[in-house]
C-alpha positions as a LaTeX table, in Angstrom:
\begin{tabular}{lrrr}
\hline
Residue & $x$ (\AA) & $y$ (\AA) & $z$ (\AA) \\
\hline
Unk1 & 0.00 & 0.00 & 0.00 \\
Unk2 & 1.44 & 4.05 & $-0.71$ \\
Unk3 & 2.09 & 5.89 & 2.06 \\
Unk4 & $-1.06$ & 7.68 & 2.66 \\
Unk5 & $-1.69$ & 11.23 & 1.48 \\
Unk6 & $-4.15$ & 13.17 & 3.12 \\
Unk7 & $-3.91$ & 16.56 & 1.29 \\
Unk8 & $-7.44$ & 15.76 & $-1.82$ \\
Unk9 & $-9.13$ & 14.72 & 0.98 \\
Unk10 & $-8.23$ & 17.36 & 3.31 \\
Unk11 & $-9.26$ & 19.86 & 0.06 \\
Unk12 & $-12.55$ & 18.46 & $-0.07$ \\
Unk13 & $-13.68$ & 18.25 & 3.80 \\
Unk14 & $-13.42$ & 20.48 & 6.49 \\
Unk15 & $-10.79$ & 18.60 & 9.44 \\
Unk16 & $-13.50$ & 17.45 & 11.44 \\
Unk17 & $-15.17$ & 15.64 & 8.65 \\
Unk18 & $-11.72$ & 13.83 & 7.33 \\
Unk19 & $-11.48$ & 12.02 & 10.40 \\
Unk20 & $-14.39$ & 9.85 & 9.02 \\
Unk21 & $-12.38$ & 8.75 & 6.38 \\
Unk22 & $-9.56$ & 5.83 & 6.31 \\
Unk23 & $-7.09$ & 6.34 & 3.57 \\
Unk24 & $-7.34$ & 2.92 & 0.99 \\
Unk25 & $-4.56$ & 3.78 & $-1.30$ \\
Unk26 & $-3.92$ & 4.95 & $-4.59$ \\
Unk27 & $-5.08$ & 3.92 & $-7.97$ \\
Unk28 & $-5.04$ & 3.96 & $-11.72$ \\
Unk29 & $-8.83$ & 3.72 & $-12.53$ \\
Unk30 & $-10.51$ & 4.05 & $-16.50$ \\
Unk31 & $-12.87$ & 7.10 & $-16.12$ \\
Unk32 & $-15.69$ & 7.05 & $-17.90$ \\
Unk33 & $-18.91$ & 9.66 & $-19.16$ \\
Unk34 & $-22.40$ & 9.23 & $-18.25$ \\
Unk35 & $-23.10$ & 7.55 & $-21.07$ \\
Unk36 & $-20.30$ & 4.52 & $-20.26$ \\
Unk37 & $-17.94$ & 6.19 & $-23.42$ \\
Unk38 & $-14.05$ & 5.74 & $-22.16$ \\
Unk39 & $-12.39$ & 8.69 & $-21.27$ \\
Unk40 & $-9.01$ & 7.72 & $-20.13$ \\
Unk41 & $-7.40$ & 7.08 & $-16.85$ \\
Unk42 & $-6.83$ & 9.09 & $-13.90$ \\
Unk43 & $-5.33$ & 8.34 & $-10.54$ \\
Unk44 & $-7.19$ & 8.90 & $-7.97$ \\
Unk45 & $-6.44$ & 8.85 & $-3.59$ \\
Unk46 & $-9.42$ & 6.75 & $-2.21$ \\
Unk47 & $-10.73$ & 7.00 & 1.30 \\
Unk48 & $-13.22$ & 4.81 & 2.76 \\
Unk49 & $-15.89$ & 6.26 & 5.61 \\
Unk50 & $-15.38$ & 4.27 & 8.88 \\
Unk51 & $-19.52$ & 3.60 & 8.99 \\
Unk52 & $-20.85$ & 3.38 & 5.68 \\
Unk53 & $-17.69$ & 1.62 & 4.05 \\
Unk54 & $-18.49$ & 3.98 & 0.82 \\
Unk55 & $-15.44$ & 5.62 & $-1.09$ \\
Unk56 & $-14.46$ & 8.97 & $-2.27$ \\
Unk57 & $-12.16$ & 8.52 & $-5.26$ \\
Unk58 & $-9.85$ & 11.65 & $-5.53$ \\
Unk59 & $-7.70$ & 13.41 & $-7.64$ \\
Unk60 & $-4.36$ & 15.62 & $-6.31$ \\
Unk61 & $-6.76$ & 18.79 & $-7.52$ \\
Unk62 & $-9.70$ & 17.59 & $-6.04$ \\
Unk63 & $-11.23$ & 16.07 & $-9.00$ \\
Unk64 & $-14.05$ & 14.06 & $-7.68$ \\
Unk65 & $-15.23$ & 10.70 & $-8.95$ \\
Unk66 & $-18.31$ & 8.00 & $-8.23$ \\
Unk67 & $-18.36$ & 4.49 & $-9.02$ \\
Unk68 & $-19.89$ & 3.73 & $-12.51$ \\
Unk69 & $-19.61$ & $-0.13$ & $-12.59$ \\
Unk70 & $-17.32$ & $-2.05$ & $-14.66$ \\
Unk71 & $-16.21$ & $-1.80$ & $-17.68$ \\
Unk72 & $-14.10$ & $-4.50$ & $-19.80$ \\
Unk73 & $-14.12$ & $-6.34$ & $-16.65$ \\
Unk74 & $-12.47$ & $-3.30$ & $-15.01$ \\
Unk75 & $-13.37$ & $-1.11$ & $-11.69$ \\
Unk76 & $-14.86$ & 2.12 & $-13.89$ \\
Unk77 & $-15.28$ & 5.53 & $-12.55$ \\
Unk78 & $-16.95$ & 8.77 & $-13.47$ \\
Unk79 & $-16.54$ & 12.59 & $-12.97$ \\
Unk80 & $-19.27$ & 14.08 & $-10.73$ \\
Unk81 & $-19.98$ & 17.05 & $-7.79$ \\
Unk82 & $-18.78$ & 16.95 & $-4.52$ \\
Unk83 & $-22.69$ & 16.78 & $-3.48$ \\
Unk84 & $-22.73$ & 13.52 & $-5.37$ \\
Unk85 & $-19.97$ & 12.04 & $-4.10$ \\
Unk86 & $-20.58$ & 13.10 & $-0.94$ \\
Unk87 & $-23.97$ & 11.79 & $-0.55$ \\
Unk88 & $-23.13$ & 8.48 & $-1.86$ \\
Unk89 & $-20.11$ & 8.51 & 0.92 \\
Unk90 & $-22.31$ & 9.50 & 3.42 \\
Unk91 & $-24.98$ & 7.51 & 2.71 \\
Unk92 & $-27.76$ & 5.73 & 5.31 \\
Unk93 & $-24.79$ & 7.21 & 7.61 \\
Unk94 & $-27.23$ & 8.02 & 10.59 \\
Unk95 & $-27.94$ & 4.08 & 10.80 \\
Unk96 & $-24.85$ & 3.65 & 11.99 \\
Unk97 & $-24.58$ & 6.62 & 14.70 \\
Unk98 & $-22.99$ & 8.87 & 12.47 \\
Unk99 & $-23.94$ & 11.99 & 11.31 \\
Unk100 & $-23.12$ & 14.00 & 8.21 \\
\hline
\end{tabular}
């Protein structure tokens, strides 16, 4: 596993909120539109939420990404807003104790 880097998260959250967050690694992903059309690859810090075990996929400028399924048998992501990713990150959080 990388040594864990802590700054795209700490770009996207406010401190207290990062603490939710475990850092996963780092990872070459294939990014793709919302229509499933290839765009590339990006790599991306991922953090997983202690509660809901839901990622946010980062980029070193912030870039934000959400699962989008696989694609040629590969782990596909694609662009989206930090309310998106958020509220798939934070998701059902309350049934675990947690707030958001």
């Amino acid at each position: 596993m990388s040594k864990p880097n802590w700054k795209p998260l700490e770009k996207t959250l406010p401190p207290r909120k990062c603490h939710d967050f475990m850092f996963m690694g780092d990872y070459d992903y294939l990014i793709v539109d919302v229509h499933g059309r290839k765009l590339g690859q990006k790599h991306t810090y991922d953090y997983k939420h202690h509660f809901t075990r839901q990622y946010l996929h980062i980029e070193d400028d912030g870039t934000l990404y959400c699962n989008a399924g696989s694609v040629d048998g590969k782990i596909a992501l694609k662009p989206c807003t930090k309310n998106e990713a958020l509220d798939i990150a934070y998701e059902d959080v309350e049934l675990f104790g947690g707030k958001r």
